[in-house]
MARPA-604110 format. One line per field, with one value per residue (C-alpha): residue in one letter; chain; x, y, z. Coordinates in steps of 0.1 Angstrom, whole numbers, plus 2048, in hexadecimal, padded with zeros to 3 digits. Example, Ala and Ser with C-alpha at 12.3 -4.5 7.8 and 13.67 -1.06 7.14 Angstrom:
% residues 2
residuo <- A, S
cadena <- A, A
X <- 87B, 889
Y <- 7D3, 7F5
Z <- 84E, 847
//
This chain:
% residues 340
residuo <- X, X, X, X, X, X, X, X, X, X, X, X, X, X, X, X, X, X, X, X, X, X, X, X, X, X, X, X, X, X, X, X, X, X, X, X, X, X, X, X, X, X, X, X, X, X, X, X, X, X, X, X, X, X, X, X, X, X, X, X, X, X, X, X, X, X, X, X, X, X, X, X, X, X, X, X, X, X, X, X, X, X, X, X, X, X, X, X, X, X, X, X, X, X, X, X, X, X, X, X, X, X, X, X, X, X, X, X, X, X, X, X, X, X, X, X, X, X, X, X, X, X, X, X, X, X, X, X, X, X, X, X, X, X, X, X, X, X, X, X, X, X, X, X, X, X, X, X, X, X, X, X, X, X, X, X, X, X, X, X, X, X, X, X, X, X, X, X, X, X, X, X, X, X, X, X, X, X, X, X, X, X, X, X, X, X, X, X, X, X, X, X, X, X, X, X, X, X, X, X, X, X, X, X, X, X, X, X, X, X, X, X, X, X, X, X, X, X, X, X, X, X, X, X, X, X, X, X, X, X, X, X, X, X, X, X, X, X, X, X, X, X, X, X, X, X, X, X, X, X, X, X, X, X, X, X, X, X, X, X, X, X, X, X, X, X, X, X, X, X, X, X, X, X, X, X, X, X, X, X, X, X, X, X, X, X, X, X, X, X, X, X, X, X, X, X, X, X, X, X, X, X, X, X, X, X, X, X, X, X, X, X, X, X, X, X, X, X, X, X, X, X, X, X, X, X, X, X, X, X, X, X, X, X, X, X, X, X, X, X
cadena <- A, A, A, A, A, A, A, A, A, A, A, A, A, A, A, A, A, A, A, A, A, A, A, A, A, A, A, A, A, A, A, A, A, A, A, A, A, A, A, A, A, A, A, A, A, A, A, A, A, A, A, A, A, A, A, A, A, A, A, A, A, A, A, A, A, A, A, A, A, A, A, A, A, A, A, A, A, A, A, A, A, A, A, A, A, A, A, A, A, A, A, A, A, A, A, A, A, A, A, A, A, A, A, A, A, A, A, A, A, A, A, A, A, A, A, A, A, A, A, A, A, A, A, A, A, A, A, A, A, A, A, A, A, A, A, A, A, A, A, A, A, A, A, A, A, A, A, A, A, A, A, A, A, A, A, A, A, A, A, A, A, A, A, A, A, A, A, A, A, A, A, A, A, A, A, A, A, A, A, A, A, A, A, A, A, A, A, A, A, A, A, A, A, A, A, A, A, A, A, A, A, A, A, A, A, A, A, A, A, A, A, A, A, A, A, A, A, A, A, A, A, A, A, A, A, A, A, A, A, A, A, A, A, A, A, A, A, A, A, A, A, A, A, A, A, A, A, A, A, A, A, A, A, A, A, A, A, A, A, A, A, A, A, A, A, A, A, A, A, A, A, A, A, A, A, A, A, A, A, A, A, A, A, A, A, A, A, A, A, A, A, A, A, A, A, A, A, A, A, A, A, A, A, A, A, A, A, A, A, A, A, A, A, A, A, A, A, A, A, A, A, A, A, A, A, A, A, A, A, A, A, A, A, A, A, A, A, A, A, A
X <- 4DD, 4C5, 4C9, 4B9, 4B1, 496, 481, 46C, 44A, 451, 475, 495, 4B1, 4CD, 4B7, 4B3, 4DC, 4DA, 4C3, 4DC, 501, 502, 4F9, 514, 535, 52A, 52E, 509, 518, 514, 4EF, 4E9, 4F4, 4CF, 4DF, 4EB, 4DB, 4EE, 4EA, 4F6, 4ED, 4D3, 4CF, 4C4, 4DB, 4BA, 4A2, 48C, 49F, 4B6, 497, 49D, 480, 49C, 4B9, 4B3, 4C6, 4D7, 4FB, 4F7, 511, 512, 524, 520, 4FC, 4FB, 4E2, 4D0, 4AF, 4A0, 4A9, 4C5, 4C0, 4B4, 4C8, 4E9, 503, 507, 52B, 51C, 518, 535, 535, 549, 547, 52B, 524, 53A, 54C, 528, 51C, 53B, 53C, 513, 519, 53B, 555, 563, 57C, 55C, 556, 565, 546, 523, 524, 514, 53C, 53F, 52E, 54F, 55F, 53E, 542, 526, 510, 519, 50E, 526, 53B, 52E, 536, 52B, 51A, 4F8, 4F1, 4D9, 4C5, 4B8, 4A1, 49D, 481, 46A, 46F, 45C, 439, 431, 448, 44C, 470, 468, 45E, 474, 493, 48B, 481, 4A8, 4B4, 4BF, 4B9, 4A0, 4A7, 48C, 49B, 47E, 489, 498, 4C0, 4C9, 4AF, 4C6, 4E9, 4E4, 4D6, 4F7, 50B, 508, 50A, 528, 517, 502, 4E8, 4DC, 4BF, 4C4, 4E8, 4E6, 4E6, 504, 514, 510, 51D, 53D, 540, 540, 557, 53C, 53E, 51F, 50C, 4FA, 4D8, 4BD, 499, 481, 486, 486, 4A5, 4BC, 4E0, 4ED, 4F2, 4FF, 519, 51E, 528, 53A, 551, 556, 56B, 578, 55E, 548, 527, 51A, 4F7, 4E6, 4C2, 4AE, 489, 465, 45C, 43A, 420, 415, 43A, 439, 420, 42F, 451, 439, 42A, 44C, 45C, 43F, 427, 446, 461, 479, 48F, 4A9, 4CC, 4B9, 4C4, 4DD, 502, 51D, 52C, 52A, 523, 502, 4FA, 4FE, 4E9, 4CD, 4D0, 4C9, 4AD, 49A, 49B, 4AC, 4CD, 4ED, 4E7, 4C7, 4B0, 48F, 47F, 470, 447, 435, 41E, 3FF, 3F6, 3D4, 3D4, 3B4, 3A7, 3CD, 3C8, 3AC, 3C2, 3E0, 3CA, 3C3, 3E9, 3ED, 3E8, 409, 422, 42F, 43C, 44D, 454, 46C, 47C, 487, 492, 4A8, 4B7, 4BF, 4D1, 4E5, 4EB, 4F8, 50F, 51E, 53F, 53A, 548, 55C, 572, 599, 59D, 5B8, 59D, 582, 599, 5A7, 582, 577, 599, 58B, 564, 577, 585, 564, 557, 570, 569, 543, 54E, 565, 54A, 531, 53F, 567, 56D, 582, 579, 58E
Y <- 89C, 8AC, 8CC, 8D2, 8EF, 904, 915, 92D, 933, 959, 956, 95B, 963, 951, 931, 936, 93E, 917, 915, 92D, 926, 902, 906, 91A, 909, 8DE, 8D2, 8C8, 8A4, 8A7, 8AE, 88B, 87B, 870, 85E, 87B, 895, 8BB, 8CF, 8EF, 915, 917, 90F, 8E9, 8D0, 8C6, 8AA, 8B8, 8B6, 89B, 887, 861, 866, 87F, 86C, 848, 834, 853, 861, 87F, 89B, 8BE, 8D7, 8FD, 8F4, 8FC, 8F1, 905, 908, 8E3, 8C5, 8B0, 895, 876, 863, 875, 869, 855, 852, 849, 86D, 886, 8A2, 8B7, 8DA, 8E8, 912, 911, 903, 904, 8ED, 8DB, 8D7, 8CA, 8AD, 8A7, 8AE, 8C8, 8C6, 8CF, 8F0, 90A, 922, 929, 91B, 93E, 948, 936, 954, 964, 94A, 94C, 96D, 964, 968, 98A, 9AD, 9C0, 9D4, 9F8, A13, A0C, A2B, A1B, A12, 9F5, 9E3, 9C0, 9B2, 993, 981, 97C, 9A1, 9B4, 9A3, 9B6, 9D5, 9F8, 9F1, 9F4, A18, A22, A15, A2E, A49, A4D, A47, A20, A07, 9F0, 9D0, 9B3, 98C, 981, 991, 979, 975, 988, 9AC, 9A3, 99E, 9BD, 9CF, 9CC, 9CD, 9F6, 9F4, A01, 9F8, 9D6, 9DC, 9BC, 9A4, 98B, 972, 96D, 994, 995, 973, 97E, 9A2, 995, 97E, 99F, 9B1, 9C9, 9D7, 9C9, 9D4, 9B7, 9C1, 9B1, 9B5, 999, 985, 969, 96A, 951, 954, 92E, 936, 95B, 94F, 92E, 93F, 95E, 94D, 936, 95A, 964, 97D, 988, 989, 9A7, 9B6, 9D5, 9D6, 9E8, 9EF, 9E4, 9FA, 9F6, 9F1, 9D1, 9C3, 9CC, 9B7, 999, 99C, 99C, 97F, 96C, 977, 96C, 953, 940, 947, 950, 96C, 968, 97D, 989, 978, 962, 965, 962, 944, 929, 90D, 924, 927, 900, 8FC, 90B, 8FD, 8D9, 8F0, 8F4, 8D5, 8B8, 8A5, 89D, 8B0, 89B, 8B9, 8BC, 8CD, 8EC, 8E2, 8EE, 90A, 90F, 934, 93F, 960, 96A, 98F, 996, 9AD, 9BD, 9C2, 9CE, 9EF, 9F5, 9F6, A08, A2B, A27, A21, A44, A3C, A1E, A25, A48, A31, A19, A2E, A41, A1A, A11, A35, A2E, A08, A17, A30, A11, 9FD, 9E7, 9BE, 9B3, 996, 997, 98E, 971, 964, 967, 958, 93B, 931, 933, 91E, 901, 902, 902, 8E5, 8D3, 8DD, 8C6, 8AC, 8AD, 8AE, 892, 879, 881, 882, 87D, 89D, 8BC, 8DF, 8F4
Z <- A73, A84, A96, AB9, ACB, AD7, ABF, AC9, AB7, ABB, AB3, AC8, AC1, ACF, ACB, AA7, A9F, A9D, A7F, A6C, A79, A76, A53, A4D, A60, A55, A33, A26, A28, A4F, A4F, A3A, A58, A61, A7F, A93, AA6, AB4, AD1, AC7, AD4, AF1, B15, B08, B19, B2D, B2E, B17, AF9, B01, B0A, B00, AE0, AD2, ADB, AD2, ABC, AB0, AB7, ACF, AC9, ADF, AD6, AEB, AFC, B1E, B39, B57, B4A, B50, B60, B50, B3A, B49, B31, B39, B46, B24, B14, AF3, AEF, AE4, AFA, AE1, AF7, B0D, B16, B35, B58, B6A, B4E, B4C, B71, B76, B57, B65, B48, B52, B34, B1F, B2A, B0A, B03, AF2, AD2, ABF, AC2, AA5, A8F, A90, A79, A62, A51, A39, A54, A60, A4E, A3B, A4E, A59, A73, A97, AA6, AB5, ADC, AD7, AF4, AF2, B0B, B13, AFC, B1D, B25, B07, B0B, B2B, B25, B16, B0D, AEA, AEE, B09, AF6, ADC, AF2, AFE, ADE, ADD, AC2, AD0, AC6, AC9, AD2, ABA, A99, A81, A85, A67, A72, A95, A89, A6F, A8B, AA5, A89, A8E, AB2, AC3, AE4, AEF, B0F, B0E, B26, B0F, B18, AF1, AE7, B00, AEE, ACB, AD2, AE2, AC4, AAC, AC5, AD2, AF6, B0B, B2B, B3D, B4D, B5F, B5F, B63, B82, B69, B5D, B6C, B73, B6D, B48, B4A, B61, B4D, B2F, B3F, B55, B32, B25, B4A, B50, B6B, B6E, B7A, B6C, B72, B79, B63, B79, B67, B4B, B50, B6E, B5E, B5A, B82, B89, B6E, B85, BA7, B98, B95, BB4, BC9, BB7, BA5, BBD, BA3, BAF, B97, B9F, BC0, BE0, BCD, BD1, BB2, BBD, BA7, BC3, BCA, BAA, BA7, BC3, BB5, B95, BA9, BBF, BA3, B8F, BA7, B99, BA8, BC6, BD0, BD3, BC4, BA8, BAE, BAC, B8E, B93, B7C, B76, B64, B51, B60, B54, B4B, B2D, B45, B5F, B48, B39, B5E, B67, B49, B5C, B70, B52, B52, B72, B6A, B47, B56, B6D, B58, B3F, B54, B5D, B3A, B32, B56, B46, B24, B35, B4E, B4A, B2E, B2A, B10, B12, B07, AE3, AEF, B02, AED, ACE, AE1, AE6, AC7, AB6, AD4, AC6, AA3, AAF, ABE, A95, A88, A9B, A95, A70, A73, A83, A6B, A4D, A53, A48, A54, A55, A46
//
């Protein structure tokens, strides 16, 4: 069986839970199954990776993927596939299986207590950004500066599990910092930076453990960042949270906005963007990062002294028991198995 999801070639994070959790909950039996492909952890229920090349003449299984990133698949509806779970009710609702809709999949870690580090007192405020977000930022230093653990989305998964395994506080960019904290029972802030960041999947998997979605947003920590978030508002016409409303019938909508489907809108067109005299351009804007750098520190010490999220243990446990569930199935199909 092969395992699909989006890999990085930086790394990140939530992305790469796939290539170590799977591992640990199937039998080895289940991966000899050369007929059968997963969708596990990611934003991945999309065209892209359920393209007909990756699907054909094999058995399709999805188990916690969510979509909102990409156009659907072309080849879905297709009830040869077992829709085993998917992130959430906006998921659920767009493939229309609404019976589908449990949670993400990277719950799962908290029945794999291989995975996890040993046990150790939680005293740390860590912040994650999201893996777009370092690139063009000073988060790095300004995490450090106020005394948070910086932790980077493109560190292996063990460096980031041992990392929040000491944190008695998530601040987290990145949904999969926020997912994995939750998992492990860790109190989470939700913030916002890059225009980029789209709400479909926050609000897919939130609403998937009756929460809100509610982020703080942290300014640019750096002029160039600025200009990167200029860039998207105005050339890409991304404007993430901004100017969209919570409900889930907007959010919906421009899901369909940006990549056409039930809806019979359009795709968003494709915009080609040269780098031009960037690294130039970035030692010039180098001389306003005091400025930026203050303000957004000032943000993340607000964010880390906010209302954090953390779902009810009923909740959280029911979900889990229904993905535990989904696992046996997989098992059973492949190898007619049960997990125990």
């Amino acid at each position: 069986m092969k395992i699909i999801y989006y890999q990085s070639p930086n790394g990140n994070f939530g992305d790469d839970l796939n290539d170590v959790l799977w591992k640990e909950l199937l039998s080895p039996a289940c991966f000899e199954a050369d007929d059968a492909v997963l969708l596990g952890v990611g934003s991945i229920f999309r065209d892209e990776f359920l393209s007909q090349q990756a699907t054909e003449s094999k058995r399709v299984f999805v188990l916690g993927s969510g979509a909102g990133t990409g156009p659907l698949p072309s080849r879905w509806p297709n009830a040869d596939w077992s829709i085993l779970a998917v992130r959430g009710p906006l998921t659920a609702s767009l493939i229309g299986l609404p019976q589908a809709a449990i949670t993400d999949s990277a719950a799962l870690l908290a029945t794999t207590p291989g995975l996890l580090p040993k046990a150790v007192p939680r005293h740390e405020i860590a912040f994650m950004p999201h893996y777009n977000s370092v690139l063009y930022s000073r988060w790095p230093d300004i995490a450090k500066d106020v005394g948070l653990t910086y932790i980077d989305a493109h560190w292996p998964v063990e460096k980031i599990l041992d990392h929040m395994s000491r944190a008695r506080l998530m601040v987290t960019e990145a949904m999969h910092g926020a997912i994995v904290a939750d998992t492990l029972r860790i109190p989470w802030v939700p913030v916002i930076s890059s225009p980029a960041i789209l709400p479909f999947k926050w609000v897919d998997w939130t609403e998937s453990l009756d929460l809100d979605y509610r982020p703080l947003t942290l300014p640019a920590s750096s002029a160039w960042e600025a200009l990167k978030h200029f860039k998207i508002r105005t050339v890409d016409g991304d404007k993430g949270m901004d100017g969209l409303s919570d409900r889930d019938e907007d959010i919906l909508d421009d899901f369909y906005r940006r990549y056409g489907g039930l809806s019979g809108g359009s795709p968003m067109p494709k915009r080609v963007v040269t780098s031009g005299q960037a690294s130039k351009l970035q030692k010039l804007t180098a001389v306003f990062d005091r400025t930026f750098s203050d303000r957004a520190a000032a943000a993340l010490v607000a964010a880390s002294k906010s209302q954090p999220y953390l779902s009810k243990d009923n909740v959280f446990a029911e979900r889990v028991e229904r993905l535990q569930g989904a696992v046996a199935k997989l098992e059973r199909a492949l190898v007619g198995m049960t997990v125990h």
